[in-house]
KOLMIZA-979840 format. One record per residue (C-alpha): z, y, x. Coordinates in steps of 0.02 Angstrom, whole numbers, padded with zeros to 5 digits, always signed. Example, Ala and Ser with C-alpha at 12.3 -4.5 7.8 and 13.67 -1.06 7.14 Angstrom:
+00390-00225+00615 +00357-00053+00684 
This chain:
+04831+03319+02206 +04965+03251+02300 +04975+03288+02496 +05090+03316+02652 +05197+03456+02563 +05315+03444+02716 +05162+03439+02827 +05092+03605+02737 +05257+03676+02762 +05257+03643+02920 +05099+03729+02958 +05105+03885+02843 +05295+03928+02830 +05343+03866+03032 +05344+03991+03179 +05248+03930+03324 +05332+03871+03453 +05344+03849+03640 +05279+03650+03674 +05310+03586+03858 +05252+03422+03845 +05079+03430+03902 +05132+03572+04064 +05266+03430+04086 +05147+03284+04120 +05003+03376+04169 +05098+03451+04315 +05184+03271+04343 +05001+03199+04355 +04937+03308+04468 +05071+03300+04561 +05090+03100+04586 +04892+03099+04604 +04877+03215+04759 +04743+03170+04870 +04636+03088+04752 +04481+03186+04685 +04523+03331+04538 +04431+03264+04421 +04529+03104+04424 +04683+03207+04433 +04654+03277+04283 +04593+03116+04184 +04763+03044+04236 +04857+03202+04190 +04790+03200+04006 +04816+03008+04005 +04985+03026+04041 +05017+03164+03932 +04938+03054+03794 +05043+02922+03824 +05197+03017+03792 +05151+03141+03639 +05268+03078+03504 +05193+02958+03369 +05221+03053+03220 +05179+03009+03035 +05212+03125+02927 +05254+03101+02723 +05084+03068+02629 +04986+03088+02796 +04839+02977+02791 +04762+03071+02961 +04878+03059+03091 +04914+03124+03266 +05009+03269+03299 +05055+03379+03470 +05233+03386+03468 +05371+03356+03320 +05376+03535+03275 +05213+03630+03230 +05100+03729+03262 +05139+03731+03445 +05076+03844+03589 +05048+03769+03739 +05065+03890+03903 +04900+03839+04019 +05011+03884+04186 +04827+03857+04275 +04761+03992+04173 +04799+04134+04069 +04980+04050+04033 +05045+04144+04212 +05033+04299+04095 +05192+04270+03966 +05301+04209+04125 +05375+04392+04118 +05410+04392+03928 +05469+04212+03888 +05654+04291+03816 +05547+04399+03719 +05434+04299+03629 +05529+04250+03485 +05586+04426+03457 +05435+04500+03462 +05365+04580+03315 +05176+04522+03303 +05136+04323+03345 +05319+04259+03379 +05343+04107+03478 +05524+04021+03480 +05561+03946+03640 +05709+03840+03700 +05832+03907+03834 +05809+03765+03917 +05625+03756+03920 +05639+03950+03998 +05702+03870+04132 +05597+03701+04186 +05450+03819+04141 +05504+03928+04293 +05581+03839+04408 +05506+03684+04410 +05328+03691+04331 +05249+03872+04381 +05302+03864+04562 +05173+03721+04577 +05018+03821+04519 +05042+03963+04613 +04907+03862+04735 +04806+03819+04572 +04763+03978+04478 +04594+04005+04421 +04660+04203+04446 +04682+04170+04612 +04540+04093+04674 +04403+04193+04565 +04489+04353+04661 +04448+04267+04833 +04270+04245+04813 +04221+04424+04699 +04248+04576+04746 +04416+04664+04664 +04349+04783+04569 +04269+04677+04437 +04428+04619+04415 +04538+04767+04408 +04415+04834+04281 +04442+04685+04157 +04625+04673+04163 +04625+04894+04140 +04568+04832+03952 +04459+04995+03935 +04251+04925+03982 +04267+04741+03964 +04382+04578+03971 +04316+04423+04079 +04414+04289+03952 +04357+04125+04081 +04540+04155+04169 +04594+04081+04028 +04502+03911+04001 +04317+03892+03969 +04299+03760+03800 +04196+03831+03672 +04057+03697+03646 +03999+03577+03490 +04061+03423+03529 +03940+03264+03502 +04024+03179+03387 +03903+03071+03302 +03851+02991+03443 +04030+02978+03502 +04093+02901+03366 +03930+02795+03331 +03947+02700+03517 +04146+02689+03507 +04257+02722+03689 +04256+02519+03734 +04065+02571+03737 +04104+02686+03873 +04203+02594+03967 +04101+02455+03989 +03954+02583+04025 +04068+02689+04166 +04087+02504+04258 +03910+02487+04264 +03885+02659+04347 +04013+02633+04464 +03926+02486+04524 +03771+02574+04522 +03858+02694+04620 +03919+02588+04744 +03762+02525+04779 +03698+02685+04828 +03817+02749+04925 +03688+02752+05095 +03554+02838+04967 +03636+02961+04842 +03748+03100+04959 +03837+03109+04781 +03877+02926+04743 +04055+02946+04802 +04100+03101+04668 +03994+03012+04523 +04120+02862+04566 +04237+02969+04547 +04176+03041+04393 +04144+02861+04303 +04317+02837+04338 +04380+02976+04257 +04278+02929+04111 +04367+02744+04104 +04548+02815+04130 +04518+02952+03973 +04437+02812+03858 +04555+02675+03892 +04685+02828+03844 +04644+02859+03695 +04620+02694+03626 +04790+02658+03687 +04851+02815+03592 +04757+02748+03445 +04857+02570+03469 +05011+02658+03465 +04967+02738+03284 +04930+02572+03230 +05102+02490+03276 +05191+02640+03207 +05126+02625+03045 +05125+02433+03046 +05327+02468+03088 +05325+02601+02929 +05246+02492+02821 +05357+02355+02838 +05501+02478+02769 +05410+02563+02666 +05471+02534+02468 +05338+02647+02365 +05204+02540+02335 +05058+02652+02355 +05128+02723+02521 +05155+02557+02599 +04946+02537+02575 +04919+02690+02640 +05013+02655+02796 +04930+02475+02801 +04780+02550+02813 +04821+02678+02948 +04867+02536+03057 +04691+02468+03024 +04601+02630+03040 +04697+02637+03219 +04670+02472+03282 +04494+02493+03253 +04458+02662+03319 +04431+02740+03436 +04401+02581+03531 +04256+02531+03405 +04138+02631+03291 +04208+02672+03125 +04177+02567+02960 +04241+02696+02839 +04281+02882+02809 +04456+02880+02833 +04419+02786+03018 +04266+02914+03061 +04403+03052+03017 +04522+02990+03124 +04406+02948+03254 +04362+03129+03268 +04531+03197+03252 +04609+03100+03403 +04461+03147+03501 +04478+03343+03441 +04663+03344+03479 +04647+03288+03642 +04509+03411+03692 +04649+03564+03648 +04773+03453+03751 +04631+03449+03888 +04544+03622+03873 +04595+03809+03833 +04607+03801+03627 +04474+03902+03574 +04304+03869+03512 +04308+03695+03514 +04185+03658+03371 +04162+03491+03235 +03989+03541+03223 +03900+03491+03054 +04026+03377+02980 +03935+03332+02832 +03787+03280+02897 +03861+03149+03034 +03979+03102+02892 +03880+03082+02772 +03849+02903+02801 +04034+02855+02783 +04058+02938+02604 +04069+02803+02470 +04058+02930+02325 +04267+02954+02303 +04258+03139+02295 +04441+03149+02277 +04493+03027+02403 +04352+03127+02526 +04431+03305+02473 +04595+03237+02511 +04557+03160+02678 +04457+03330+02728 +04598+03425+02688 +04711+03313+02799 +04592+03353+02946 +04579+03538+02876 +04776+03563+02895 +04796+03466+03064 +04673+03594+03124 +04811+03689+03100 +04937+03618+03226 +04868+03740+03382 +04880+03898+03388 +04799+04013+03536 +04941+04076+03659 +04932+04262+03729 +05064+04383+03800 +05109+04532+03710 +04955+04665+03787 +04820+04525+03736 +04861+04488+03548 +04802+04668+03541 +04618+04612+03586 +04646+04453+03521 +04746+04447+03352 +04778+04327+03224 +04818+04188+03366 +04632+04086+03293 +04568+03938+03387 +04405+03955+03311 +04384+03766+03268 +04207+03804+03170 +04144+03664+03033 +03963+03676+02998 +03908+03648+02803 +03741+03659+02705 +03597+03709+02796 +03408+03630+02851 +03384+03474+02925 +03270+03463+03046 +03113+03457+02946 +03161+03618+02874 +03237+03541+02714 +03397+03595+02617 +03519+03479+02680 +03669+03506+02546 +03769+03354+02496 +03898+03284+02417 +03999+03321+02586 +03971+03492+02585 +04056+03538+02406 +04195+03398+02482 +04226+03515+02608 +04224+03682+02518 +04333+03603+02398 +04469+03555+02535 +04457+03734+02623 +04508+03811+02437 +04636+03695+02420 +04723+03695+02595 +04724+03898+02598 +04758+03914+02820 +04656+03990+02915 +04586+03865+03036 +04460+03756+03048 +04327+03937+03044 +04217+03881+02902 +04015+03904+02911 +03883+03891+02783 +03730+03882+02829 +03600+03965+02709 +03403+03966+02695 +03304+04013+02554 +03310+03834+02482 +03493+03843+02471 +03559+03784+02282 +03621+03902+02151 +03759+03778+02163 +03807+03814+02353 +03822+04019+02305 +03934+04000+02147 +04055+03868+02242 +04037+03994+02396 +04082+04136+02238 +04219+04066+02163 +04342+04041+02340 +04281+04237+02360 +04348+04285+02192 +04500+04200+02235 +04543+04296+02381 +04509+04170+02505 +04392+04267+02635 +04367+04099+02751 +04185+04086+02766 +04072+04139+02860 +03887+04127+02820 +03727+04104+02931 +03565+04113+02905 +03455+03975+02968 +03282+04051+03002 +03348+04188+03106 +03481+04061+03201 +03347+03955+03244 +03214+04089+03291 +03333+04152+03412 +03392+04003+03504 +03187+03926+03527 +03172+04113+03604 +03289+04041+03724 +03198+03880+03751 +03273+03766+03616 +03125+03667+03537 +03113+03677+03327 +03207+03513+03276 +03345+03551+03411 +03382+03728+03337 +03382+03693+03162 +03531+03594+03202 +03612+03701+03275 +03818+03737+03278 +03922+03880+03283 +04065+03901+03428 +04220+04002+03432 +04202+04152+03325 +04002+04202+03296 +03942+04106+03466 +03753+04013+03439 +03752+03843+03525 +03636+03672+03484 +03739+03535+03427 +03811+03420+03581 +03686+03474+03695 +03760+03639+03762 +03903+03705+03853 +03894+03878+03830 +04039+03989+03839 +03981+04144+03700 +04147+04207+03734 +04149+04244+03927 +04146+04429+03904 +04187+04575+03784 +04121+04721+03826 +04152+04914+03749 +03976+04977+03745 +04042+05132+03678 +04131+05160+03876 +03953+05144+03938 +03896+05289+03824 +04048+05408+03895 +03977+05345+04076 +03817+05414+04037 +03884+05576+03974 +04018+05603+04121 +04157+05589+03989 +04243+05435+04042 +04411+05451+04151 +04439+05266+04162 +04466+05145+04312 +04280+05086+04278 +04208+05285+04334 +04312+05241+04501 +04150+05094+04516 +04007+05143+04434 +03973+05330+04499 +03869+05466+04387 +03707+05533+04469 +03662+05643+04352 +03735+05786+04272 +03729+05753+04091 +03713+05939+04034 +03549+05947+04093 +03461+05808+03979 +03331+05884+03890 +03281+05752+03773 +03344+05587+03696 +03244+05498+03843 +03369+05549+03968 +03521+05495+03867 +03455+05350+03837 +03378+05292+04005 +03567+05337+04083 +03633+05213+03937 +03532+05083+03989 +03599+05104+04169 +03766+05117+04150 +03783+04988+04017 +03682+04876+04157 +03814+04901+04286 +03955+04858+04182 +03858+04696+04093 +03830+04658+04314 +04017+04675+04336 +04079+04594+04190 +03966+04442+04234 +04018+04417+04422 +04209+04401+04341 +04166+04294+04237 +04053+04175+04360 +04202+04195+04477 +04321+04113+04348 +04183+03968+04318 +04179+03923+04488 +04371+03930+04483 +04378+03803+04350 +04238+03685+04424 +04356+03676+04568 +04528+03670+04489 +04496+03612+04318 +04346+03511+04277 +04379+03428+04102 +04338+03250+04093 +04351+03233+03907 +04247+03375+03887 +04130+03310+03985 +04109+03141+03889 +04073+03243+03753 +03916+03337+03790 +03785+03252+03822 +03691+03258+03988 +03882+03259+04081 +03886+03056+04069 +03696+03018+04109 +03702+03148+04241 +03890+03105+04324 +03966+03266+04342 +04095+03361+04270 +04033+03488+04117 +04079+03637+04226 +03950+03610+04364 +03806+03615+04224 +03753+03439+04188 +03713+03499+04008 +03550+03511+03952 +03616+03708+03916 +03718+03812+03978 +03700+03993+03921 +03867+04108+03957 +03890+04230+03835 +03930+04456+03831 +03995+04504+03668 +03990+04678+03649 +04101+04802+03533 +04086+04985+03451 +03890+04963+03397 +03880+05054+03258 +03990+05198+03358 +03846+05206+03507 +03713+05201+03362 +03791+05351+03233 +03846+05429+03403 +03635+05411+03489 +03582+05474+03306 +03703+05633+03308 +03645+05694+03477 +03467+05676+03422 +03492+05770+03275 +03613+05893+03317 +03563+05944+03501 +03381+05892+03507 +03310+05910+03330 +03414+06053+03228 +03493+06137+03385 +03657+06142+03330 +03749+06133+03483 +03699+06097+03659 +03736+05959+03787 +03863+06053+03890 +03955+06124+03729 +03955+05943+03657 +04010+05859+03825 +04152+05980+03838 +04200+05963+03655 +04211+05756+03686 +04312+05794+03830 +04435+05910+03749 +04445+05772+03581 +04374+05913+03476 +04532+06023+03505 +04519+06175+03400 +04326+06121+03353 +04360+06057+03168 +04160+06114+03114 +04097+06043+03238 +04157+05877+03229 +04150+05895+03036 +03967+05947+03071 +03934+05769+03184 +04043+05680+03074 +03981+05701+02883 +03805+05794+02922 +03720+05702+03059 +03608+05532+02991 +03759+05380+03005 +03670+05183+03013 +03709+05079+02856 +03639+05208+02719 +03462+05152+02729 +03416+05306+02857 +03273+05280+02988 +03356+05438+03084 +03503+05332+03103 +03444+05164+03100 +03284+05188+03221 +03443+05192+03364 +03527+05014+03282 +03339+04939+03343 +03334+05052+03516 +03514+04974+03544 +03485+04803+03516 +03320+04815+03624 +03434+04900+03751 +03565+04748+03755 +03431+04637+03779 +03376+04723+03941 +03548+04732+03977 +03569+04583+04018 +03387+04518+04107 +03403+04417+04246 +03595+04384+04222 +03656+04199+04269 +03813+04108+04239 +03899+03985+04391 +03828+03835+04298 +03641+03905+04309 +03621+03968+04136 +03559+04127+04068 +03676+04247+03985 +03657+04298+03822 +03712+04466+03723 +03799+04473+03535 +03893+04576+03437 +04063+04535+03409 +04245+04576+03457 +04400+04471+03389 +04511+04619+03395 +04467+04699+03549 +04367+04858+03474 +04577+04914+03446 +04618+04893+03625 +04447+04940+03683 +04467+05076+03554 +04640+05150+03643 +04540+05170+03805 +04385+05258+03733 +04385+05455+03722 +04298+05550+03566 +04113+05503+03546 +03961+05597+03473 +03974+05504+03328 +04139+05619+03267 +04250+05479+03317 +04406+05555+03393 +04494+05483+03551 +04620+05301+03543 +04523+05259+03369 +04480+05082+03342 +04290+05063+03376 +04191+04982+03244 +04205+04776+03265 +04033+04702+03237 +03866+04754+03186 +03931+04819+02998 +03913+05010+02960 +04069+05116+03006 +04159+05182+02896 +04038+05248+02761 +03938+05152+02649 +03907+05294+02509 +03730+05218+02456 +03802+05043+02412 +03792+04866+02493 +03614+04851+02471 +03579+05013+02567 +03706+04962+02715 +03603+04767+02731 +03458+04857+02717 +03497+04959+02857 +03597+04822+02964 +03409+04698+02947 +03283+04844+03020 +03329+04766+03196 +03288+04614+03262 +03448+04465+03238 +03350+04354+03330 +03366+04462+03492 +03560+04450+03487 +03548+04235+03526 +03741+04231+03557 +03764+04285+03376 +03831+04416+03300 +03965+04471+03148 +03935+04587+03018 +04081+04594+02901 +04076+04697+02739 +04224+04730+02618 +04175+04706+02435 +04261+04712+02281 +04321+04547+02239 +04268+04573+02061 +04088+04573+02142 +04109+04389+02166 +04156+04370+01994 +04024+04438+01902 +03914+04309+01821 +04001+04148+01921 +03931+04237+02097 +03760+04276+02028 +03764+04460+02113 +03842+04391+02255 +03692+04263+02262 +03576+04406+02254 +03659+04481+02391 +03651+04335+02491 +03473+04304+02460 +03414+04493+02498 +03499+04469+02666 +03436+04304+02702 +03236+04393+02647 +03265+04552+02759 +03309+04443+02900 +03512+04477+02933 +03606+04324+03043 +03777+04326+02987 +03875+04399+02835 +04072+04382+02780 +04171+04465+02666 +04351+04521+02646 +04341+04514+02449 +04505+04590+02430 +04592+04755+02339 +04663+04890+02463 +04801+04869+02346 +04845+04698+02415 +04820+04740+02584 +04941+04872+02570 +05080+04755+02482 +05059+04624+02628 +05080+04764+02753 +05240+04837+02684 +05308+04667+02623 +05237+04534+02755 +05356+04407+02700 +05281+04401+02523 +05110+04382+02580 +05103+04260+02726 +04974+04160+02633 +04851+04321+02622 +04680+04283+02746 +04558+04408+02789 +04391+04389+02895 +04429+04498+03079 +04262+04483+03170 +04198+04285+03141 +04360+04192+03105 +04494+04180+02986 +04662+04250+02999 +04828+04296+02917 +04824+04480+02882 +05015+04476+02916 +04987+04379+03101 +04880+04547+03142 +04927+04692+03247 +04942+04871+03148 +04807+04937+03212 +04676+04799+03145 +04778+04814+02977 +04750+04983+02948 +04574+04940+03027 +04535+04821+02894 +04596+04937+02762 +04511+05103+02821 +04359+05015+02807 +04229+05061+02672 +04253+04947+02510 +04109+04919+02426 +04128+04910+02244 +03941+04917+02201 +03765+04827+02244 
């Protein structure tokens, strides 16, 4: 099927690199806009930005709009997280993981004249004058927990159908009225004067964007008019139509509701931080656009698939450690209930599957949604990108999604629709702005608190009481785990609230705002929690490590006497020097979680209950409640480096285990390990969770995915949330380590996204590859 070779080029083969233009006019916004509210400032800044991207159609493009000439770009957010690469700009094309080629010249207007002006707009700056330091100092150490709000906030399913059902002239005609509603109010409503301003914003971003839409339309009007291949000059004919109808006006076709999104979701990465900015179930609101083309749908889809594709997420050198892979977590929802609790699968849903397989990049983060009504049909197509090689999905199971997010208030109909953000994050669809993301936290660090075993910044804040060599049973190591894994969940939470009321003040998102409902009917920016939700999110890290690590103190000190609590906290302290049976004895003999033992698994259900309670009473800056998950990107290998030897056998600097999969063992088979991973309770974890298993990938073969289906379904019975699979040979994994270059095409599943196993740091490599590989059920 012929597409955008160059364009697919472009985004596989091209390094990143450095993009200035929206710093440039964001800074010259803000800037000629002084004195005017911030949330106009910032409409204007992405207006102006919009209005000089470059208007770029590329050969056989038939979606168009693109950030800069060259992609994938980064784009350094100098009011965020962006003040971190200042220091390493020369470097970042030599770098060996995640290069970034930037222009001399850039170097320079990116010092002198843009990052001089933010030094009075940092969200860095002003979260560390209203929280105490400590939280702070703690999060940047990179050993308990990282606050991730100093970079950006996002993450959110946007509301696209009714977005693109009303069309922006809707909204500017409906911002006029509320100003004048405003206006009249201004004796009553103390607030009229910032919802005026807010309505404005609203015009100045909608009359943007259907000005960036005209500007498509004349360009491909002017490329028609040279254009000698027949078929290409309709194709660029009807470009020009698709932009001179949208996204002023409601689209007619699929090609317009395609576009329509895609100018809306490229200006929400201009706008926001670029990660977990989620399509939501894309083909359910698309649904009524399909005309039955499969082709032409597959090849429009994979259009949108690859210009997902043009963004990639910018950190300094320290961060790609916790945060590899450089993923924007754009998630698009397939398959699934509706909300009578009826398989939803269509037509669009194989569409889409069949563009992902074809379009082989890592982004957008695919989800299927699964229920026991799911067709055979959805499991062998899910099968047969498995046996490929192509580890890009990421399936979630509806019952337990939707149990969890009605325990957190959502009504029935509200939750079964529900969308994924960023990597794992649980969110309703348009309704919620809920950052799952705001923290990661090493729960492991609160287990060496509890023992007195931790020589970390964090022991400097949160003091031990107790003297650990004195517990006499399982009781007292767990009731100081609870406590110390409080405090830091209380500190990580005041950083992050600090950084939300840093962006409310220096960054609301007007865009953003338009597109979440409750933001427009209420007239306030997104970041002051308009939304009818707005949970904030801890992910935590090493769960399996505090589980086999809880379950080897039980057995080895309490039960069978094997060594005491002093001898073992000294061992831990000493990394096991010169104690090979011992940790041989905690390693391989104690129960381990994920082989279908209660001894071990008893303390997966006692830790889940214990994040829970972890996080009672916890509020974000926006009002919501925070919720727990399982989950770390990459950051159980930096988290890992800061973590001394644990209970478990683990030695000191070793990765911790990434989500809530079994360690490194898995002996008994894959049925034994999701046997053990469903005795506790998904639904508790309501900010989701990942559990990522390595299989065989002649597993997916076998009978076009019928084993796999039987997997799926056994999961989906016992009650597991999430499930993704590297389906990949070690063998492989080694070739693409020692020969990168050959292998930039090879993806693997890190912790709920996609990535290029050659984009990943070392350590995650040889991560992914010690891991156990199952090979049979």
């Amino acid at each position: 099927m012929k597409l955008a070779v160059k364009l697919l080029d472009d985004l596989v083969r091209n390094t990143p690199h450095l993009s200035l233009i929206v710093p440039i006019y964001y800074t010259k916004a803000l800037k000629n806009n002084m004195g005017k509210p911030m949330i106009i400032r910032q409409a204007e800044a992405l207006s102006l930005t919009l209005e000089n991207l470059p208007i770029i159609i590329r050969p056989d493009e038939l979606i168009v709009g693109t950030f800069d000439e060259l992609v994938p770009v980064a784009i350094p957010r100098l009011e965020g997280s962006g003040f971190r690469i200042m220091n390493e700009l020369e470097r970042l094309p030599e770098r060996v993981l995640n290069p970034i080629s930037v222009e001399i010249e850039d170097i320079k207007i990116l010092r002198e004249e843009l990052a001089p002006f933010y030094e009075n707009y940092r969200v860095d700056t002003y979260a560390r004058e209203i929280a105490p330091n400590e939280v702070f100092e703690t999060s940047y150490s990179g050993s308990s927990y990282i606050a991730t709000e100093v970079g950006g906030l996002a993450h959110a399913v946007i509301d696209y159908p009714r977005i693109i059902s009303m069309g922006l002239k809707k909204y500017v005609e409906l911002s006029s009225e509320k100003i004048r509603d405003c206006r009249e109010a201004l004796g009553s409503d103390p607030k009229a004067d910032e919802k005026i301003a807010f309505y404005k914003a609203m015009k100045i971003i909608s009359k943007a964007l259907i000005n960036y839409g005209k500007n498509y339309a004349q360009k491909a009007e002017d490329m028609a008019k040279e254009e000698i291949d027949v078929n290409r000059k309709k194709e660029l004919e009807k470009i020009a139509k698709t932009c001179n109808n949208i996204p002023e006006n409601p689209p007619e076709d699929l090609q317009e509701a395609i576009q329509f999104i895609w100018f809306i979701h490229m200006a929400l990465h201009i706008e926001n931080f670029e990660h977990g900015i989620s399509f939501g179930r894309i083909d359910q609101y698309l649904m009524p656009y399909y005309d039955g083309d499969f082709d032409s749908a597959v090849r429009l889809t994979k259009n949108l698939i690859l210009k997902t594709n043009e963004i990639i997420a910018l950190y300094d050198t320290l961060a790609t450690t916790y945060f590899g892979g450089m993923a924007t977590t754009q998630n698009v929802l397939i398959g699934g209930m509706d909300k009578e609790g009826q398989d939803a699968t269509n037509p669009l849903t194989y569409v889409v599957l069949r563009a992902i397989d074809e379009a082989s990049v890592p982004s957008p983060n695919l989800v299927v949604r699964i229920h026991d009504q799911s067709p055979s049909e959805l499991y062998e197509a899910i099968a047969e990108i498995l046996a490929k090689g192509k580890n890009v999905i990421g399936l979630y199971n509806d019952e337990i999604v939707t149990k969890a997010l009605m325990s957190y208030g959502v009504p029935l109909q509200e939750a079964r629709n529900y969308g994924v953000v960023g990597c794992v994050g649980l969110s309703t669809s348009g309704t919620s702005f809920d950052n799952t993301g705001a923290v990661f936290l090493n729960t492991a660090k609160a287990l060496e608190l509890a023992l007195g075993t931790d020589n970390s910044i964090v022991s400097q804040y949160i003091k031990m009481d107790k003297d650990p060599s004195q517990f006499k049973s399982m009781d007292d190591v767990l009731d100081t785990f609870r406590e110390k894994l409080k405090n830091l969940m209380e500190m990580a939470a005041i950083a992050a609230n600090a950084y939300q009321q840093a962006h409310a003040k220096l960054k609301p998102t007007p865009l953003m705002s338009l597109c979440i409902r409750g933001c427009f009917e209420n007239g306030n920016d997104v970041s002051e929690g308009p939304a009818k939700y707005n949970f904030s999110g801890i992910h935590v890290t090493g769960f399996s490590d505090v589980v086999d690590s809880l379950a080897a103190i039980d057995w080895a000190v309490f039960r069978k006497k094997q060594i005491t609590m002093e001898q073992l906290i000294e061992v831990l302290k000493n990394n096991f020097r010169g104690k090979k049976e011992m940790r041989n004895y905690l390693q391989y003999k104690c129960p381990k979680y994920g082989n279908d033992n209660e001894n071990a698994d008893v303390y997966a259900k006692k830790l889940a209950e214990i994040l829970l309670d972890s996080i009672d009473g916890l509020r974000s800056a926006r009002g919501g409640e925070y919720r727990v998950g399982i989950h770390a990107m990459t950051t159980h290998v930096g988290f890992g480096i800061f973590t001394g030897a644990l209970p478990s056998g683990r030695k000191k600097g070793v990765p911790l285990n990434r989500d809530i999969a079994p360690g490194f063992t898995g002996e008994k088979g894959i049925t034994a390990a999701i046997k053990s991973i469903s005795k506790l309770d998904h639904s508790l974890l309501a900010n989701g969770l990942a559990c990522t298993l390595n299989i065989n990938p002649e597993i997916a073969k076998i009978e076009k995915g019928k084993i796999l289906e039987s997997i799926l379904r056994t999961y989906v019975k016992l009650g597991g949330s999430h499930l993704q699979f590297n389906a990949i040979s070690l063998d492989m994994l080694k070739a693409a380590q020692e020969n990168p270059e050959e292998h930039k095409d090879l993806m693997v599943r890190v912790s709920g996204y996609s990535a290029r196993f050659v984009d990943l740091p070392k350590g995650v490599q040889d991560d992914i590859m010690d891991r156990y590989c199952y090979s049979h059920v």
